[in-house]
Backbone as JSON Lines, residues from 0, in Angstrom:
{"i":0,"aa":"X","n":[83.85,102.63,130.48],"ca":[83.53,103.68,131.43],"c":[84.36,103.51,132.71]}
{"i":1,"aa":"X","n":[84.63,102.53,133.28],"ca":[85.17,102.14,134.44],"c":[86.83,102.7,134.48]}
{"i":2,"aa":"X","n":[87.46,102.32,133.12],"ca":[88.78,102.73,132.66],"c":[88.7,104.13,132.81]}
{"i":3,"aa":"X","n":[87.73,105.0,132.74],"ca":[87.68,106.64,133.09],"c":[88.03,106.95,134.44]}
{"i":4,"aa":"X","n":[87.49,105.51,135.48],"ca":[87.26,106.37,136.78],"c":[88.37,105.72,137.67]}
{"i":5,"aa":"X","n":[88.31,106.29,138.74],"ca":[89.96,106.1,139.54],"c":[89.25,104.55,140.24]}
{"i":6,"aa":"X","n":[90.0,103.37,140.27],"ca":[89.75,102.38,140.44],"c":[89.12,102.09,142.17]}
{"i":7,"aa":"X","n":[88.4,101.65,142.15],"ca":[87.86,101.47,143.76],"c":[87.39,102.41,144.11]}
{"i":8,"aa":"X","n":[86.7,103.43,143.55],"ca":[86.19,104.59,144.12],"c":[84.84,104.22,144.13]}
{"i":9,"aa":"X","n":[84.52,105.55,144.8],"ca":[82.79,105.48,145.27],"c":[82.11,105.41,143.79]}
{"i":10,"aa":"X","n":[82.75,106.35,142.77],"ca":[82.16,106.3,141.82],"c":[82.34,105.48,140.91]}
{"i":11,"aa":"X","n":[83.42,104.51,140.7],"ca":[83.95,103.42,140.54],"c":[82.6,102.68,140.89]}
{"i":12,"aa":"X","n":[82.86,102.22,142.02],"ca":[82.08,101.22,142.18],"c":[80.29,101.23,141.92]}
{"i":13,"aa":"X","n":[79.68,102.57,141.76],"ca":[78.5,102.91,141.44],"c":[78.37,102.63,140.22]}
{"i":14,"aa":"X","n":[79.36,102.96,139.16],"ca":[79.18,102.61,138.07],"c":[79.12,100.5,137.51]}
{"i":15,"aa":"X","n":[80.29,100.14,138.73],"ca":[80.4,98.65,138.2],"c":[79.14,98.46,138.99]}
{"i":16,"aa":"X","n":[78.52,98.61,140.08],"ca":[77.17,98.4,140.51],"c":[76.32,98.16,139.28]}
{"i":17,"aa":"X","n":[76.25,99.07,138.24],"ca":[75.04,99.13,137.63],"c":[75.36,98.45,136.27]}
{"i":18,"aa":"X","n":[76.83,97.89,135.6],"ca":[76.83,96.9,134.86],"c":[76.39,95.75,134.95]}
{"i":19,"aa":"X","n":[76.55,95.6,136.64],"ca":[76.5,94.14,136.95],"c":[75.0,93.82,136.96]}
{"i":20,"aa":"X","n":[74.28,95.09,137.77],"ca":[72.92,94.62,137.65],"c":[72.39,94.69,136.18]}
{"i":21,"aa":"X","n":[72.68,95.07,135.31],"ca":[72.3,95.42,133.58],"c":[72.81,94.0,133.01]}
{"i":22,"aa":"X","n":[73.82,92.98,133.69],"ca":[74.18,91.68,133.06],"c":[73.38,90.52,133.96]}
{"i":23,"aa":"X","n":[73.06,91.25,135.47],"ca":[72.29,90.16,135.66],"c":[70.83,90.34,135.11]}
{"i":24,"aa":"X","n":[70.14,91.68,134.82],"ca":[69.16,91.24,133.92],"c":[69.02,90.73,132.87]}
{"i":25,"aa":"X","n":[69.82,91.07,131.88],"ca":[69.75,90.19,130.86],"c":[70.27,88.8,131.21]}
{"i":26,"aa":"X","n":[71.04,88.44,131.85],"ca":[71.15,86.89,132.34],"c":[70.2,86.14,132.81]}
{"i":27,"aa":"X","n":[68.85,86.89,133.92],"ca":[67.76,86.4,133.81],"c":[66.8,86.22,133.03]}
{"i":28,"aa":"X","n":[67.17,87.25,131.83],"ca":[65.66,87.14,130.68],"c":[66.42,85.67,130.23]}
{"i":29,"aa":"X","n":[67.71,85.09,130.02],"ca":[67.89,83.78,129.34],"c":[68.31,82.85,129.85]}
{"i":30,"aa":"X","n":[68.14,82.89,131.43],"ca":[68.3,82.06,132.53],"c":[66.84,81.06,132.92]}
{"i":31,"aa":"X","n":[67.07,79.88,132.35],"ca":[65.7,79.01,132.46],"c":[66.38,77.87,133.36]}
{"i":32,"aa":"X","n":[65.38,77.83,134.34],"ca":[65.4,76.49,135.24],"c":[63.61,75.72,135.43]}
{"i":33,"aa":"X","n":[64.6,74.29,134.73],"ca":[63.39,73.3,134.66],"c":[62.38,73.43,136.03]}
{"i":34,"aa":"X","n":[61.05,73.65,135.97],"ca":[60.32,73.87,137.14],"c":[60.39,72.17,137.61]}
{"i":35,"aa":"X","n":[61.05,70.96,136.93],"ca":[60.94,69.97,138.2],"c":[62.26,69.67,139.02]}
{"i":36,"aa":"X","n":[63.35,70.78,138.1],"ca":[64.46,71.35,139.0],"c":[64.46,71.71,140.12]}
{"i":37,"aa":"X","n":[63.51,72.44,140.49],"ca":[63.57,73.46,141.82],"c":[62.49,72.99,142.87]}
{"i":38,"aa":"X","n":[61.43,71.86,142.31],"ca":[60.42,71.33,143.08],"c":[60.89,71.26,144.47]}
{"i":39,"aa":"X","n":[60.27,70.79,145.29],"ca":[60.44,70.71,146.96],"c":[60.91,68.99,146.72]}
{"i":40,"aa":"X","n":[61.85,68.82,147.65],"ca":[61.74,67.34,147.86],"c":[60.93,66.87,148.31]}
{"i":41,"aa":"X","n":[60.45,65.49,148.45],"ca":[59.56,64.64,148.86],"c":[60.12,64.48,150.47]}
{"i":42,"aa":"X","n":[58.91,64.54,151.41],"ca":[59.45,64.05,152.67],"c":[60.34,63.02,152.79]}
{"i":43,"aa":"X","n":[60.49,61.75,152.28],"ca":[61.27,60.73,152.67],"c":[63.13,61.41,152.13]}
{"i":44,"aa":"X","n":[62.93,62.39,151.11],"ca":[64.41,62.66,150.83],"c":[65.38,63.3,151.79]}
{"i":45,"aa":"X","n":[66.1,63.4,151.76],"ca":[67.42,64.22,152.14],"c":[67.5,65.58,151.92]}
{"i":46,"aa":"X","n":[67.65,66.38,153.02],"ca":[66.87,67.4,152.85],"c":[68.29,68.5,152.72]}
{"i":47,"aa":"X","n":[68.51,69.4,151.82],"ca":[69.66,70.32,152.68],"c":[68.98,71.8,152.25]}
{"i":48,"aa":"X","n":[69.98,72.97,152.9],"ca":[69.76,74.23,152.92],"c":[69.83,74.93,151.58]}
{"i":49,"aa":"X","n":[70.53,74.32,150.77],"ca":[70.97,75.23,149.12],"c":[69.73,75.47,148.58]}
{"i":50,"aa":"X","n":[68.43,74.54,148.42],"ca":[67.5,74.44,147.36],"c":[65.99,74.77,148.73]}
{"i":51,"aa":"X","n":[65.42,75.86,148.15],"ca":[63.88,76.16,148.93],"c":[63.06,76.75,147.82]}
């Protein structure tokens, strides 16, 4: 579909808008993260901004 439309356009980009969100859903239905992956650190750890 994208190959139809004039590259970088409004409608261009509305359309790659809505692949991307259609691959990130299905990327979340098979996107698993271990729940002691994402736990909170323990006070005594090292704390940074990437993981909340």
């Amino acid at each position: 579909m994208l190959g139809t439309l004039r590259p970088y356009s409004d409608a261009w980009w509305a359309v790659h808008d809505e692949i991307e969100a259609e691959n990130d859903k299905q990327l979340g239905t098979k996107l698993v993260i271990c729940p002691r992956c994402v736990q909170s650190p323990q006070q005594s750890e090292d704390v940074t901004g990437s993981i909340r």
